[in-house]
N, CA and C atoms as an extended XYZ file, in Angstrom:
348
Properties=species:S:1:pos:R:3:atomname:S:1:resname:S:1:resid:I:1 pbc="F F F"
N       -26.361       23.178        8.972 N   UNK     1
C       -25.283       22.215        9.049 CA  UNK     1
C       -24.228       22.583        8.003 C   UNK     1
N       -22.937       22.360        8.588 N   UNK     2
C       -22.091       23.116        7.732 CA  UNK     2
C       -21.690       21.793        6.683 C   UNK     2
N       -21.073       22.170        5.337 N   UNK     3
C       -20.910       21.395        4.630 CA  UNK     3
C       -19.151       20.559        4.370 C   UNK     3
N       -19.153       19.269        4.481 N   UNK     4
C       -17.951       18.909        4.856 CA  UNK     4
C       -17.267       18.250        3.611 C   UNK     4
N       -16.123       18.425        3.112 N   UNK     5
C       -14.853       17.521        2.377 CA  UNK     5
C       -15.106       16.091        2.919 C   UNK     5
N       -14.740       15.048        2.139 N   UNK     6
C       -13.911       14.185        2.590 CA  UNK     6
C       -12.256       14.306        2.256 C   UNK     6
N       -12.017       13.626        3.200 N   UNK     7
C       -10.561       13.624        3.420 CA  UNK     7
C        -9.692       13.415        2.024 C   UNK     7
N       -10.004       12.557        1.524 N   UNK     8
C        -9.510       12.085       -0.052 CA  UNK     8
C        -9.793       13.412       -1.036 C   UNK     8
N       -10.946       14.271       -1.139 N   UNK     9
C       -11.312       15.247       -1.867 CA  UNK     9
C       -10.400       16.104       -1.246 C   UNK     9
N       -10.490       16.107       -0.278 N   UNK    10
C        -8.870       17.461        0.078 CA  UNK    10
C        -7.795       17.383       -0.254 C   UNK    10
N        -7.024       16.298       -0.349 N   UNK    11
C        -5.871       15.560       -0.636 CA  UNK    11
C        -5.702       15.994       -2.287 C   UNK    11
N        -6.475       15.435       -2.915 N   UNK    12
C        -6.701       15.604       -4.320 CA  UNK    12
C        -7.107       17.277       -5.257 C   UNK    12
N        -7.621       18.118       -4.039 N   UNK    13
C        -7.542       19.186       -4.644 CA  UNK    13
C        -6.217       19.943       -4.050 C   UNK    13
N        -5.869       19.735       -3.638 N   UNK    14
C        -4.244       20.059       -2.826 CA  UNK    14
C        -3.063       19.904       -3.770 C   UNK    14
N        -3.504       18.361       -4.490 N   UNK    15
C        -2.403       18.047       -5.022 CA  UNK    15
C        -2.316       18.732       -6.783 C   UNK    15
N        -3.760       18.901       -7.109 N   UNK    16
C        -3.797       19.500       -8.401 CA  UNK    16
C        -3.394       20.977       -7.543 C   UNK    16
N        -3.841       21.674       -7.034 N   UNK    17
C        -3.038       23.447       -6.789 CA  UNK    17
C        -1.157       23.038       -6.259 C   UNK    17
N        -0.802       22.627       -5.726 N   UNK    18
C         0.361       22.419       -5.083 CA  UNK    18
C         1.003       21.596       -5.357 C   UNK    18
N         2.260       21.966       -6.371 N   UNK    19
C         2.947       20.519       -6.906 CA  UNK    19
C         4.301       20.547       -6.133 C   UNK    19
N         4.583       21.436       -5.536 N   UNK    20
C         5.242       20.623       -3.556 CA  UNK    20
C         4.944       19.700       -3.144 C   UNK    20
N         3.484       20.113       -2.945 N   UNK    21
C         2.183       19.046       -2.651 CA  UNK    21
C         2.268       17.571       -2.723 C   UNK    21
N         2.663       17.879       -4.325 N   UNK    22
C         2.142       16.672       -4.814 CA  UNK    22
C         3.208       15.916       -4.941 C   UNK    22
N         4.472       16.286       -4.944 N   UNK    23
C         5.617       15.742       -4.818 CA  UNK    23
C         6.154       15.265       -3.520 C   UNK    23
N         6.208       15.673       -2.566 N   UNK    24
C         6.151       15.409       -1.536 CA  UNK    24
C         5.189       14.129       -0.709 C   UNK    24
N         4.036       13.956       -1.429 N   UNK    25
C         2.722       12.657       -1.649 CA  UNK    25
C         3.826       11.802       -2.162 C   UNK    25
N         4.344       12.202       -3.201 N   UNK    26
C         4.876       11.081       -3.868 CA  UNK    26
C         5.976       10.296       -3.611 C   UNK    26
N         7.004       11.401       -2.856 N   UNK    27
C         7.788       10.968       -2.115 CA  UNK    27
C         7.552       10.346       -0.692 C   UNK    27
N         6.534       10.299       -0.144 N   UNK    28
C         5.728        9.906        1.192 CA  UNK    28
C         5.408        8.619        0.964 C   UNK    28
N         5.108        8.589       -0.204 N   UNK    29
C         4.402        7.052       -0.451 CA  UNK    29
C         5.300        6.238       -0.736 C   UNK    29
N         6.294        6.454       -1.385 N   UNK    30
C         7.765        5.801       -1.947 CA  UNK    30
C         8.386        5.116       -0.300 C   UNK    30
N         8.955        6.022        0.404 N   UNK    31
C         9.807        6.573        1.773 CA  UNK    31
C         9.091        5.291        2.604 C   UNK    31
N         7.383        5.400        3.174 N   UNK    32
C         6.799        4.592        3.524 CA  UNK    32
C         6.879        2.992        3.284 C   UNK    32
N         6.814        2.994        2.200 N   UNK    33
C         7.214        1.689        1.691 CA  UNK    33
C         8.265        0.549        1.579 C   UNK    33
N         9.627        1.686        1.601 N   UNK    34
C        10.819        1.396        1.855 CA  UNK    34
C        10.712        1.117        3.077 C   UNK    34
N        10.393        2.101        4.359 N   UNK    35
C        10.208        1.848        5.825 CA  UNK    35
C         9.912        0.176        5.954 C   UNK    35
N         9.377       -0.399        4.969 N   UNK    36
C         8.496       -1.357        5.691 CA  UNK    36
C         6.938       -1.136        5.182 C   UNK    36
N         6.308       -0.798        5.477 N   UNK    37
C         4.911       -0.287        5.839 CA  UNK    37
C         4.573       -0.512        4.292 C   UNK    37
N         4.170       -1.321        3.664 N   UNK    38
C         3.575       -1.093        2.275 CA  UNK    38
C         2.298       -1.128        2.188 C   UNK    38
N         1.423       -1.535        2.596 N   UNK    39
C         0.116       -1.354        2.828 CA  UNK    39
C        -0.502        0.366        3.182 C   UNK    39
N         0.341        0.885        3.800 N   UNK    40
C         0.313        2.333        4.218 CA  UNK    40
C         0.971        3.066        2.599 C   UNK    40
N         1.913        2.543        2.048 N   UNK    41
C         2.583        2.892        0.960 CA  UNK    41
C         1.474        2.868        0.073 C   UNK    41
N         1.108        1.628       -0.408 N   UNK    42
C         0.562        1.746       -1.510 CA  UNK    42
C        -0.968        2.569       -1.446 C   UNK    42
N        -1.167        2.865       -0.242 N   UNK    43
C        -2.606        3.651       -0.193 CA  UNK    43
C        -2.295        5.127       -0.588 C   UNK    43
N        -1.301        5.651        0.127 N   UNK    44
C        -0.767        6.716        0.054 CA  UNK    44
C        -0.415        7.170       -1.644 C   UNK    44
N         0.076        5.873       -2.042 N   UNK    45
C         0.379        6.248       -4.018 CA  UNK    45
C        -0.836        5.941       -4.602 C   UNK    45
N        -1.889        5.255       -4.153 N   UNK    46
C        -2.920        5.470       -4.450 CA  UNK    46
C        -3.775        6.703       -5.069 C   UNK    46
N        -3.824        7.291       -3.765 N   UNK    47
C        -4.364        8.806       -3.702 CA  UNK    47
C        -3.693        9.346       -4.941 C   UNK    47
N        -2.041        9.321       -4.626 N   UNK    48
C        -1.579        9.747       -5.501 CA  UNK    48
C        -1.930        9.833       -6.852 C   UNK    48
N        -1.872        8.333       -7.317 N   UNK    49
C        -2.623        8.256       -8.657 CA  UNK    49
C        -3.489        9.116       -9.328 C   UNK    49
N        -4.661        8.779       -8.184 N   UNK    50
C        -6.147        9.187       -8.354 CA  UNK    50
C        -5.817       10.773       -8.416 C   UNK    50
N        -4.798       11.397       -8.354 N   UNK    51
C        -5.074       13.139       -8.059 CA  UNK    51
C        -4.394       13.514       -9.596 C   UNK    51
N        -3.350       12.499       -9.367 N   UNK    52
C        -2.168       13.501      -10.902 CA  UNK    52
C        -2.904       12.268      -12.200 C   UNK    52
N        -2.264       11.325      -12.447 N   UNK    53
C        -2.238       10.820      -13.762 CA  UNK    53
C        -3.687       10.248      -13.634 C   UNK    53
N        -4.040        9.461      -13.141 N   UNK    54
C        -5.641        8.221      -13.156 CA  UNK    54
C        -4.631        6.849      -13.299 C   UNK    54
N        -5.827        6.001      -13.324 N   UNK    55
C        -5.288        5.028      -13.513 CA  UNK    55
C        -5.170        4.338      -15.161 C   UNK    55
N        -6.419        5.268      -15.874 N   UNK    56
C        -6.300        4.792      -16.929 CA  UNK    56
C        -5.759        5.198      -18.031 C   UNK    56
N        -4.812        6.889      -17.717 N   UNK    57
C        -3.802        6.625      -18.409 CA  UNK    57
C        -2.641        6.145      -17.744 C   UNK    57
N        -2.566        6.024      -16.593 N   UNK    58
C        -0.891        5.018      -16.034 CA  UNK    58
C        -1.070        3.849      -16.534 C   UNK    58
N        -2.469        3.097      -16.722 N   UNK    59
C        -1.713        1.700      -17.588 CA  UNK    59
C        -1.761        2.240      -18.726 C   UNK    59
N        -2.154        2.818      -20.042 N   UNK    60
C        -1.634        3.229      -20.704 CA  UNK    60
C         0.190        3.359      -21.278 C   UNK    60
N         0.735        4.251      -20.139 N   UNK    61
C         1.739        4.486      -19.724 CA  UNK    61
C         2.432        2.725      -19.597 C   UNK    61
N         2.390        2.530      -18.722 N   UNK    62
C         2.668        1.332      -18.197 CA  UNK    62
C         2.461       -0.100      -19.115 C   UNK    62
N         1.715        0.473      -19.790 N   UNK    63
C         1.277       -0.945      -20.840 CA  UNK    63
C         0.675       -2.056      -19.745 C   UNK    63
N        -0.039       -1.788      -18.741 N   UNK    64
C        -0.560       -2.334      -18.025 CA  UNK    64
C        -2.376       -1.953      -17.517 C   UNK    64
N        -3.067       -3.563      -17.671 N   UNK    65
C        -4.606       -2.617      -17.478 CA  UNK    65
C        -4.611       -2.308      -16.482 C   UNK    65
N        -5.626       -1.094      -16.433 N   UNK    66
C        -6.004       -0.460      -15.668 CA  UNK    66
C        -6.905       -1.055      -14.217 C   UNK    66
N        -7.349       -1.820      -14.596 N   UNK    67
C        -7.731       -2.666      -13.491 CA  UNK    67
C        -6.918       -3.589      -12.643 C   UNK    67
N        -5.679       -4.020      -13.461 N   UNK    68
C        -4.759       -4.674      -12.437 CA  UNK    68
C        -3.969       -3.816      -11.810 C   UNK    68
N        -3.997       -2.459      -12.222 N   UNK    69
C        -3.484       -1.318      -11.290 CA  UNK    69
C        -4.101       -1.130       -9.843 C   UNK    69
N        -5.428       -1.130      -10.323 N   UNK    70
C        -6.303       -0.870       -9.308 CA  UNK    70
C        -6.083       -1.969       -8.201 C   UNK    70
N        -6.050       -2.637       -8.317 N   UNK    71
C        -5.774       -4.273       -7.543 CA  UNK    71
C        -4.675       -4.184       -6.921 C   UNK    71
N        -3.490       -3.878       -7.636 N   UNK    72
C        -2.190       -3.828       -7.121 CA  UNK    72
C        -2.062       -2.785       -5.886 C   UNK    72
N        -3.282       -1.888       -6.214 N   UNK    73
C        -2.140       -0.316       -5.188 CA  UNK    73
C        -4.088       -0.696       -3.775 C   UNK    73
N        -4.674       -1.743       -4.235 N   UNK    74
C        -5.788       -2.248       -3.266 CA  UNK    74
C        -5.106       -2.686       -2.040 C   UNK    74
N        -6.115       -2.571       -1.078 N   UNK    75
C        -5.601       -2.714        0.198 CA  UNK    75
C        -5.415       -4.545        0.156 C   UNK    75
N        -5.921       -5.177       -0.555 N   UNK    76
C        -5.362       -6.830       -0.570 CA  UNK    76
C        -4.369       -6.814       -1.774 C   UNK    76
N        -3.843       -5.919       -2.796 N   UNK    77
C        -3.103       -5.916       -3.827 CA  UNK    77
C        -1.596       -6.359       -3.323 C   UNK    77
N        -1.076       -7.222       -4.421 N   UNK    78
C         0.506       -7.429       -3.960 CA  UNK    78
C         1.425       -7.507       -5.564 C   UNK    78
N         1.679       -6.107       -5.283 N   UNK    79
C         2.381       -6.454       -6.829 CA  UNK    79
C         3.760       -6.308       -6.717 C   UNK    79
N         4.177       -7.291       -7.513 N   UNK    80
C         5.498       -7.787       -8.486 CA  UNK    80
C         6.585       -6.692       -8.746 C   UNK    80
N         7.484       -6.737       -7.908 N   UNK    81
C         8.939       -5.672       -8.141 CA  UNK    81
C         8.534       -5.138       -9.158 C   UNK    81
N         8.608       -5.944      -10.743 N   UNK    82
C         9.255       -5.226      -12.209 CA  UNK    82
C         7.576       -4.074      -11.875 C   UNK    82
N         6.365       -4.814      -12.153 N   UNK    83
C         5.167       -3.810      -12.056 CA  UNK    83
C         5.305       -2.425      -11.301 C   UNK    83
N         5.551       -2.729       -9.761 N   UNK    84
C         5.804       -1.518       -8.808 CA  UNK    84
C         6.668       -0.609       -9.204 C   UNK    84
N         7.778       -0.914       -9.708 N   UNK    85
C         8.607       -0.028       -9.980 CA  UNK    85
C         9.049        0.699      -11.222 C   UNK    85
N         8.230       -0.033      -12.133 N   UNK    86
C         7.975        0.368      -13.826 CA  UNK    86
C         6.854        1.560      -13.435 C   UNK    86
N         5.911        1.164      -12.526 N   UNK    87
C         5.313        2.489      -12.113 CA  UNK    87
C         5.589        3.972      -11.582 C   UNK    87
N         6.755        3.282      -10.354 N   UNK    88
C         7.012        4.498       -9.490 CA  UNK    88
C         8.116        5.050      -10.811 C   UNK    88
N         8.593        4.395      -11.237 N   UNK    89
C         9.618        4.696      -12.329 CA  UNK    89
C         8.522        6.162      -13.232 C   UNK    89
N         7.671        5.984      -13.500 N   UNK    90
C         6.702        6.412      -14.469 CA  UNK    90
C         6.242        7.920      -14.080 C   UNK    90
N         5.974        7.293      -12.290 N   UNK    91
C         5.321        8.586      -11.896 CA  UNK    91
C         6.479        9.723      -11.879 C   UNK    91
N         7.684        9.588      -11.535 N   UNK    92
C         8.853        9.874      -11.035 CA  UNK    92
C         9.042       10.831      -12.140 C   UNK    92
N         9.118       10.636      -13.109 N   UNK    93
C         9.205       11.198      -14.493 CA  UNK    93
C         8.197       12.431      -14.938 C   UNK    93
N         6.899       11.408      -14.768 N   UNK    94
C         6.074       12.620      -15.173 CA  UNK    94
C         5.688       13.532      -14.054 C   UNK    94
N         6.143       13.738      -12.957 N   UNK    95
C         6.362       14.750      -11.697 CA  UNK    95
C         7.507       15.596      -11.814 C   UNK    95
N         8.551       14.785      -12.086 N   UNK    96
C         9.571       15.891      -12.711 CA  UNK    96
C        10.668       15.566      -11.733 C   UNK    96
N        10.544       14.207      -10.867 N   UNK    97
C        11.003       14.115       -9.474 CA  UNK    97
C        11.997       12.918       -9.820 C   UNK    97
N        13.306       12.993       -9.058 N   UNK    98
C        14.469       11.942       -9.303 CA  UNK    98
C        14.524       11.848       -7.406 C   UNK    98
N        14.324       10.350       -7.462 N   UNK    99
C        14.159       10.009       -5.865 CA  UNK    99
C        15.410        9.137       -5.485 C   UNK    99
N        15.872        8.939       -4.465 N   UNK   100
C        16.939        8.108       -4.759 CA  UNK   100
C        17.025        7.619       -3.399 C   UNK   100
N        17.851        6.280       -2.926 N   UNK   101
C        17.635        5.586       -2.034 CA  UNK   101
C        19.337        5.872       -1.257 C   UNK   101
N        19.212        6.213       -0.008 N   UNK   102
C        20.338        6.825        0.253 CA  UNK   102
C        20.712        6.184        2.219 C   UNK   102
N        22.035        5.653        2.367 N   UNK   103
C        21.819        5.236        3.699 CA  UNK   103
C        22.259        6.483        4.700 C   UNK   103
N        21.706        6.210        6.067 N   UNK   104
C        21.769        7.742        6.584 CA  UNK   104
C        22.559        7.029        7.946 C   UNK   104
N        22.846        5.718        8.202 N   UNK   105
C        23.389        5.384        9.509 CA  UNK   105
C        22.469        3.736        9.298 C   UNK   105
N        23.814        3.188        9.937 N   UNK   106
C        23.386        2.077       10.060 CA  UNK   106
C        22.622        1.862       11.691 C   UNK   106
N        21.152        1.567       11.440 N   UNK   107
C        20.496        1.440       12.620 CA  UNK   107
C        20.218       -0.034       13.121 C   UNK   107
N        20.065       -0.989       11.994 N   UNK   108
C        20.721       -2.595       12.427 CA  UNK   108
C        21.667       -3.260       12.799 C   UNK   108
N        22.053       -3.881       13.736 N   UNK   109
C        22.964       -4.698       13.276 CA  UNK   109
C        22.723       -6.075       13.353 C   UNK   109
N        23.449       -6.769       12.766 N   UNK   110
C        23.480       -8.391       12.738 CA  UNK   110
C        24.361       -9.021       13.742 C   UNK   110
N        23.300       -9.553       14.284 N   UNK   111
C        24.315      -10.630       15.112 CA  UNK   111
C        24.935      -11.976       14.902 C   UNK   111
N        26.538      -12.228       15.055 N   UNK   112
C        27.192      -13.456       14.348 CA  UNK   112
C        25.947      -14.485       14.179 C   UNK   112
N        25.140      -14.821       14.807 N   UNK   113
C        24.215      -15.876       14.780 CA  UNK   113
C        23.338      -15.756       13.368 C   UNK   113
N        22.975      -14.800       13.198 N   UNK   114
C        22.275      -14.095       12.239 CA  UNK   114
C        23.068      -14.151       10.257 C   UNK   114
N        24.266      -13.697       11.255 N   UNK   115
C        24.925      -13.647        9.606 CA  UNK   115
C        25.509      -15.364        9.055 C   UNK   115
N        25.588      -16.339       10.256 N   UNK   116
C        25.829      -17.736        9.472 CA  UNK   116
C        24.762      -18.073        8.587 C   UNK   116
């Protein structure tokens, strides 16, 4: 029987050899989130975590414990603008990565009903 990875162990040795890799994770998880999809987001920066910094030096970093990290980026976790983004702020930095939020076409629109 041949011997198998899990999916998460691939991810994570990917991201320590390949810091494309790992930037690109990071930007995936960010992008996602914005989409909408934060539950998909925060799993995705999850991983993230778990491959580059840990969690227990990002609260460190963060001046935040390490266990309410864990909670926050949990599949029932719901964290607080200043928290989320004092983070992504954090990771952003120590990746080496400047992300920025940019409109590409307006794909909504509002209808008069909408905008009273």
């Amino acid at each position: 029987m041949a011997l198998t990875k899990s999916f998460k162990d691939l991810v994570q040795g990917r991201v320590a050899r390949d810091p494309a890799f790992a930037a690109a994770l990071l930007r995936e998880g960010i992008d996602t989130m914005l989409a909408g999809d934060v539950d998909t987001g925060k799993a995705i920066l999850r991983d993230y975590i778990k491959a580059t910094v840990g969690f227990e030096m990002l609260g460190a970093a963060t001046d935040t414990p390490p266990k309410s990290l864990i909670r926050m980026f949990g599949p029932r976790g719901n964290p607080q603008a200043r928290n989320l983004f004092g983070v992504i702020g954090y990771l952003q930095r120590r990746a080496g990565v400047e992300l920025h939020v940019a409109e590409v076409g307006r794909q909504f629109r509002a209808s008069s009903s909408e905008m009273a």
